[in-house]
DOVEXFI-452957 format. One record per residue: residue in three letters; x, y, z of N, C-alpha, C, O in turn. Coordinates in nm, 2 decimals. Last residue first. Layout:
<rs>
<r ala, <X, Y, Z>, <X, Y, Z>, <X, Y, Z>, <X, Y, Z>>
...
</rs>
This chain:
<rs>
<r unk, <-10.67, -25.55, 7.83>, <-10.69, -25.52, 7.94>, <-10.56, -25.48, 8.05>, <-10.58, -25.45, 8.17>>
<r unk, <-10.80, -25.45, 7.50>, <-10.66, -25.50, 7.60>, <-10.74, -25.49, 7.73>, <-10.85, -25.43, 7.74>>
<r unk, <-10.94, -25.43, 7.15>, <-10.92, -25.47, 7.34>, <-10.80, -25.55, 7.40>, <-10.74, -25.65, 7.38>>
<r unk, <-10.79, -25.24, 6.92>, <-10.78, -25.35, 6.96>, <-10.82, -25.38, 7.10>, <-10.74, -25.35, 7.18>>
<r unk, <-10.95, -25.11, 6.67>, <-10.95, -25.09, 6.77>, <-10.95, -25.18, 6.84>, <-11.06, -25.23, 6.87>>
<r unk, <-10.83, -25.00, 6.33>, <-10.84, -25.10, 6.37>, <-10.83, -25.10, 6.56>, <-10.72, -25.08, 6.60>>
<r unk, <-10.90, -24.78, 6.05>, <-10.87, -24.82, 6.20>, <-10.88, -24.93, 6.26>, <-11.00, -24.96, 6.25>>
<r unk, <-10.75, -24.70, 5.75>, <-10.85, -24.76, 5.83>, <-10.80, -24.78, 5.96>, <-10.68, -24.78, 5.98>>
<r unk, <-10.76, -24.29, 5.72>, <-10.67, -24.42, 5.71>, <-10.80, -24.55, 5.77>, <-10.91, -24.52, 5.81>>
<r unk, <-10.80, -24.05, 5.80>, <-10.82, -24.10, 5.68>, <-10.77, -24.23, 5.62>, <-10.76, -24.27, 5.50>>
<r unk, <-11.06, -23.99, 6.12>, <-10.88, -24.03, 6.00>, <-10.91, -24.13, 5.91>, <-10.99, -24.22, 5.91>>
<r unk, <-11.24, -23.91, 6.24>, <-11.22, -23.86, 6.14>, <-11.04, -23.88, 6.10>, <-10.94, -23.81, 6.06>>
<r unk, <-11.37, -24.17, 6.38>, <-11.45, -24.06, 6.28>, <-11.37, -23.96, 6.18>, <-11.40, -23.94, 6.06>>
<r unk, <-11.16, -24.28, 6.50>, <-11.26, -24.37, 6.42>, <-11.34, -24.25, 6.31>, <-11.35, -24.26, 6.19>>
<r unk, <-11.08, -24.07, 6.67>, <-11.01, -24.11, 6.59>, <-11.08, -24.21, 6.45>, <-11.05, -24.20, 6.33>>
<r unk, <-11.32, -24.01, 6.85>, <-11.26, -23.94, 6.74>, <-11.19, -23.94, 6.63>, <-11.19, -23.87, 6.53>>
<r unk, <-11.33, -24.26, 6.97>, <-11.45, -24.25, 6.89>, <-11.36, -24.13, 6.79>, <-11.34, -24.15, 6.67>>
<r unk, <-11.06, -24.28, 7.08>, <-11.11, -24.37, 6.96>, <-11.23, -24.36, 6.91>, <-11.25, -24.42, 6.81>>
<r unk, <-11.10, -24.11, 7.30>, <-10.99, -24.08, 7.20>, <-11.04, -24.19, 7.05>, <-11.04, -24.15, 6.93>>
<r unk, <-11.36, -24.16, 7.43>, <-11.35, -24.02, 7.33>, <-11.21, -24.05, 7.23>, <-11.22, -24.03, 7.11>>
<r unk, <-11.33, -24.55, 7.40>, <-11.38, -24.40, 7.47>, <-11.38, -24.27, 7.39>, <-11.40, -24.28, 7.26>>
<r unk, <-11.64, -24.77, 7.30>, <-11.49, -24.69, 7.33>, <-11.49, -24.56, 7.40>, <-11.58, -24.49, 7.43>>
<r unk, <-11.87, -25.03, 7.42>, <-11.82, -24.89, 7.42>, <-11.63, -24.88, 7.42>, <-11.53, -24.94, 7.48>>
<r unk, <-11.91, -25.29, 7.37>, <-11.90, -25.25, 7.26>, <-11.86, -25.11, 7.31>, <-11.80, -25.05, 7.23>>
<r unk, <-12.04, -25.38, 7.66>, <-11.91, -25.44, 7.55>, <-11.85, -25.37, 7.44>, <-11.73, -25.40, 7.41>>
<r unk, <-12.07, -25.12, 7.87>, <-12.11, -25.20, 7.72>, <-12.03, -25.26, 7.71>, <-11.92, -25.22, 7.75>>
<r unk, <-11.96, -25.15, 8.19>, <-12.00, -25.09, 8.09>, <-12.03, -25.20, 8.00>, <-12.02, -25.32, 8.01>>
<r unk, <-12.00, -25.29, 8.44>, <-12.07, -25.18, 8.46>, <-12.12, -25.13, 8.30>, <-12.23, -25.08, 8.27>>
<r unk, <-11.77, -25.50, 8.44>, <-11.92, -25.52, 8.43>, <-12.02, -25.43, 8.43>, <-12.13, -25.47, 8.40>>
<r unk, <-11.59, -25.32, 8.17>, <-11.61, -25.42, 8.31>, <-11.74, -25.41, 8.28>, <-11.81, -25.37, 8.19>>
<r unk, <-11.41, -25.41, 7.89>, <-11.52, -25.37, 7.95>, <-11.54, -25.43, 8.09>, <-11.51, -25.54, 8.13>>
<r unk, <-11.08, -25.33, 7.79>, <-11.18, -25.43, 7.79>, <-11.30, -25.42, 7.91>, <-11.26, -25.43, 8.03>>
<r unk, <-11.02, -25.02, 7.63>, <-10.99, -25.08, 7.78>, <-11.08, -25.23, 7.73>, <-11.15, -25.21, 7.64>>
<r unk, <-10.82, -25.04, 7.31>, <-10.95, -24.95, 7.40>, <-10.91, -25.05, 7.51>, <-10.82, -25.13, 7.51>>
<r unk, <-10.55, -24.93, 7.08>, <-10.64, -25.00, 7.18>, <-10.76, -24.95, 7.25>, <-10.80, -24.83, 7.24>>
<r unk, <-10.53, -24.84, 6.76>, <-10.56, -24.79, 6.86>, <-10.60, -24.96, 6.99>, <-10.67, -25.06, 6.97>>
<r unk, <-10.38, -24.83, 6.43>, <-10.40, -24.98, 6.55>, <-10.42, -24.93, 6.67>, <-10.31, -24.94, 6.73>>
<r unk, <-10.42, -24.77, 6.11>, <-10.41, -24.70, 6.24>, <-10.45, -24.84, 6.33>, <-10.52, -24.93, 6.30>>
<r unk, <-10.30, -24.79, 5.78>, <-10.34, -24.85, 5.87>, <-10.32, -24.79, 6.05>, <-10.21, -24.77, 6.09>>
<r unk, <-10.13, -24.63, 5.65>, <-10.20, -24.74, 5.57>, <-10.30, -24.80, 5.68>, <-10.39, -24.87, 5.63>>
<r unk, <-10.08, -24.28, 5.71>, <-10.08, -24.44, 5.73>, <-10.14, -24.52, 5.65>, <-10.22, -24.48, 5.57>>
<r unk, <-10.05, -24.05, 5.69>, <-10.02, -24.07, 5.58>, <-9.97, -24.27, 5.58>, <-9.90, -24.34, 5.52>>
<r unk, <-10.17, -23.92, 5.89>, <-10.23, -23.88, 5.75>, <-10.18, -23.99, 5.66>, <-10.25, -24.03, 5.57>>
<r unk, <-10.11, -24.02, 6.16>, <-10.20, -24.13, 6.08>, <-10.26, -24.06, 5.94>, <-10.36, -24.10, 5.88>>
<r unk, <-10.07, -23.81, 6.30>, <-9.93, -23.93, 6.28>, <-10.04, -24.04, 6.13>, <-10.00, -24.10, 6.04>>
<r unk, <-10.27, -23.65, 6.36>, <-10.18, -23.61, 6.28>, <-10.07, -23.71, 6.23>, <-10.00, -23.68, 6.13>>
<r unk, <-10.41, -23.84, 6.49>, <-10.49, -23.80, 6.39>, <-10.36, -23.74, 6.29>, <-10.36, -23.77, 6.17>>
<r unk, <-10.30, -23.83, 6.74>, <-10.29, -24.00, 6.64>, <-10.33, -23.96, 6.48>, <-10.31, -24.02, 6.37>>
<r unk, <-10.30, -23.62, 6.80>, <-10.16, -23.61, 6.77>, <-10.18, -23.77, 6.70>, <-10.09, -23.82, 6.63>>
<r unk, <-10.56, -23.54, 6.84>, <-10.49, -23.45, 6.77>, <-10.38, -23.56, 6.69>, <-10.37, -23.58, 6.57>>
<r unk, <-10.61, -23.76, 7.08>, <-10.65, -23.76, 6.93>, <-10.61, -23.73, 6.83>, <-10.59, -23.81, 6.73>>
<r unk, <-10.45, -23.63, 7.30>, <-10.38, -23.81, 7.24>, <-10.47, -23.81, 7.10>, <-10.42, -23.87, 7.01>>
<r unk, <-10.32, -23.34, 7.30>, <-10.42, -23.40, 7.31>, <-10.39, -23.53, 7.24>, <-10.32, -23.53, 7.14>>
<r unk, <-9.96, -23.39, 7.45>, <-10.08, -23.31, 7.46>, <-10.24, -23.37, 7.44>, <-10.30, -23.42, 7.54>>
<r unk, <-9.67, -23.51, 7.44>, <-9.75, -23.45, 7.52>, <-9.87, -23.34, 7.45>, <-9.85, -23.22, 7.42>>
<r unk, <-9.53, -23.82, 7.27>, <-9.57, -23.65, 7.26>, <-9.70, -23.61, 7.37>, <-9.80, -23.68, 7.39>>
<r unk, <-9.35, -24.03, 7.16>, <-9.42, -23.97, 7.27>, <-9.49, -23.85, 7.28>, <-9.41, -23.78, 7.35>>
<r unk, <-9.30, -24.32, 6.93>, <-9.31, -24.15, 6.95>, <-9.38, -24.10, 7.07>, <-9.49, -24.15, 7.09>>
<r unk, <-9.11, -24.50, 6.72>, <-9.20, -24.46, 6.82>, <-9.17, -24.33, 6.84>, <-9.08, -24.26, 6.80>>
<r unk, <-9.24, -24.66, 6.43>, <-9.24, -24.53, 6.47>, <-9.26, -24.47, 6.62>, <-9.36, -24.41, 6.66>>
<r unk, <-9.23, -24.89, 6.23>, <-9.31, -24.89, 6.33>, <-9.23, -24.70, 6.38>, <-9.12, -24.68, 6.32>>
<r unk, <-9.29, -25.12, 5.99>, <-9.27, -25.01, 6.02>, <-9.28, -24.95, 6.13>, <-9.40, -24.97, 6.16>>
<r unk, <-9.26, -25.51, 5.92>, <-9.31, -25.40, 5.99>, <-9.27, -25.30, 6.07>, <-9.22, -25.33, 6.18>>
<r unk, <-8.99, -25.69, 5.90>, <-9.07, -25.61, 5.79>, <-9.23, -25.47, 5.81>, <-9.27, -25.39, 5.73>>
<r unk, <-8.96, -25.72, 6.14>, <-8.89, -25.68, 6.04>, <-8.92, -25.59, 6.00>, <-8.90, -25.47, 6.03>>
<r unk, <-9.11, -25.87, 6.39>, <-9.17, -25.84, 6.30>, <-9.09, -25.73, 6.21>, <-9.16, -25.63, 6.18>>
<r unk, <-8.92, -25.92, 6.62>, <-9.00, -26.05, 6.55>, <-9.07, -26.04, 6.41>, <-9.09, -26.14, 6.33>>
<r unk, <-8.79, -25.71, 6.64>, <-8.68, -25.80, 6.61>, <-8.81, -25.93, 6.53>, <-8.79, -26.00, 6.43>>
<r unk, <-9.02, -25.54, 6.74>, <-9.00, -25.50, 6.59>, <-8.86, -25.60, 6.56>, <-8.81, -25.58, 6.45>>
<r unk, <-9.08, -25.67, 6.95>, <-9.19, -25.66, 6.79>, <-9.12, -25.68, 6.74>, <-9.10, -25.79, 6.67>>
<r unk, <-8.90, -25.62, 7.14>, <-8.93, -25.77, 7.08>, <-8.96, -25.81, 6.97>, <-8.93, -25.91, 6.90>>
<r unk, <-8.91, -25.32, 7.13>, <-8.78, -25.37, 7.07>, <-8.81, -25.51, 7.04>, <-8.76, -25.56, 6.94>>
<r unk, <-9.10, -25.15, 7.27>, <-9.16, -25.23, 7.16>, <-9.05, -25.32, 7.08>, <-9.08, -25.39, 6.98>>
<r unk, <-8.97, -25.13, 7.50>, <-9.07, -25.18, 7.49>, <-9.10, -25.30, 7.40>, <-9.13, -25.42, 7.41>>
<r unk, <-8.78, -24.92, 7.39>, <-8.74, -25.03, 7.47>, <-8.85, -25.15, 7.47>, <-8.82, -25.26, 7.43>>
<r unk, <-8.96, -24.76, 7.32>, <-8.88, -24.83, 7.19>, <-8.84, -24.94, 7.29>, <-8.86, -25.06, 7.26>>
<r unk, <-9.06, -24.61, 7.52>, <-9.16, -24.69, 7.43>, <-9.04, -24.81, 7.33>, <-9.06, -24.92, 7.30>>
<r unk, <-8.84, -24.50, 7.63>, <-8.92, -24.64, 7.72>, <-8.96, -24.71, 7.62>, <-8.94, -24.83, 7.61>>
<r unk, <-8.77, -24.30, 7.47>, <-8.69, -24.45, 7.49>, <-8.76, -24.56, 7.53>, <-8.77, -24.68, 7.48>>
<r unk, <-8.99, -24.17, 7.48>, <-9.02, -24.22, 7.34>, <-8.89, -24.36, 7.36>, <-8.89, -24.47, 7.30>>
<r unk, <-9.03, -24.07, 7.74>, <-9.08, -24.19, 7.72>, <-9.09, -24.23, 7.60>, <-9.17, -24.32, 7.57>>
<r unk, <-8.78, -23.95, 7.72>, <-8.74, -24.04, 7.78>, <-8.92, -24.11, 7.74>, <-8.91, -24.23, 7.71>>
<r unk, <-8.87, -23.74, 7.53>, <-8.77, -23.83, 7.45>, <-8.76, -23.97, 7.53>, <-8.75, -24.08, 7.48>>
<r unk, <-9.12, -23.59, 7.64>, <-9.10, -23.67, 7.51>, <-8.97, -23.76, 7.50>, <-8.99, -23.86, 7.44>>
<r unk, <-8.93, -23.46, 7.85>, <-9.00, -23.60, 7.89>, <-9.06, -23.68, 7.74>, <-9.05, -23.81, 7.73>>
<r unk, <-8.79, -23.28, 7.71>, <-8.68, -23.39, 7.79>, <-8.75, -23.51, 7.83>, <-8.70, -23.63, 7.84>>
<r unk, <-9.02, -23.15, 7.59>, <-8.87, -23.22, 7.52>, <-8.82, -23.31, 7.57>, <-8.78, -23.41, 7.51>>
<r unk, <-9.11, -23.02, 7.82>, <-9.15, -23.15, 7.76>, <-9.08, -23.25, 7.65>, <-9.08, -23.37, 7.63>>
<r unk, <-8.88, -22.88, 7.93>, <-8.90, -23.01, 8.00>, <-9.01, -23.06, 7.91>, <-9.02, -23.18, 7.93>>
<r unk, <-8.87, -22.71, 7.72>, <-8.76, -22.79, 7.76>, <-8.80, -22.91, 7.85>, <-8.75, -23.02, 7.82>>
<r unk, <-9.11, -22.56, 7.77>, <-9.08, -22.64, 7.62>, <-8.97, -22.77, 7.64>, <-8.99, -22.88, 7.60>>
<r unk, <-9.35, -22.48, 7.96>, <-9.19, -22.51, 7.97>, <-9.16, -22.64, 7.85>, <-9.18, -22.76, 7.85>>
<r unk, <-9.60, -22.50, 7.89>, <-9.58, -22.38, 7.90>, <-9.37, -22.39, 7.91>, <-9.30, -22.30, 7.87>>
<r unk, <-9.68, -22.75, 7.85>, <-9.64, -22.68, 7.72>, <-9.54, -22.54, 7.73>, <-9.46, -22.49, 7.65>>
<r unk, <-9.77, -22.81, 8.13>, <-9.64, -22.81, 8.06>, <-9.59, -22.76, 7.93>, <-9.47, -22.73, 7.90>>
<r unk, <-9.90, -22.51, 8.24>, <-9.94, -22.67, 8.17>, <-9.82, -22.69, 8.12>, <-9.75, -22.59, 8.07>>
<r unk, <-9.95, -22.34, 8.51>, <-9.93, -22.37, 8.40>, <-9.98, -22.49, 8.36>, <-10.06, -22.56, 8.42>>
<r unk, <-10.17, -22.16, 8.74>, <-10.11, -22.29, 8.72>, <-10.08, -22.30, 8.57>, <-10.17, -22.27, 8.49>>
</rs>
């Protein structure tokens, strides 16, 4: 079994279509919020790696986590935001959504 990496072309082709989605998305923000930078981006692989590498040269990182059910802590995140929390050099900010 491959992994997509293994076919360059189609992750290209699916990076771009969900980097549209994302912009479609985020198009309300960024008409309400101007003056805020914003960069969308899709990329297939490890989701830490790749916040860790977009966030060398941020002022500020804004990750979500899940909002807790009854089973778990209030206070747990998961692996992508504990790693991210530990090692980028920027501050983080880890917002609950549901």
């Amino acid at each position: 079994m491959h992994s997509i990496s293994a076919y360059p072309s189609w992750a290209a082709d699916i990076e771009a279509e969900q980097t549209e989605t994302l912009r479609k998305l985020l198009r309300p923000w960024r008409e309400r919020y101007p003056a805020v930078e914003v960069v969308e981006q899709a990329a297939i692989g490890q989701p830490a790696h790749h916040l860790l590498e977009a966030a060398a040269d941020a002022d500020l990182v804004v990750i979500g986590r899940r909002t807790p059910s009854l089973k778990a802590s209030p206070f747990r995140i998961g692996h992508i935001a504990h790693a991210v929390l530990h090692h980028c050099p920027a501050p983080v900010a880890v917002v609950p959504h549901d």
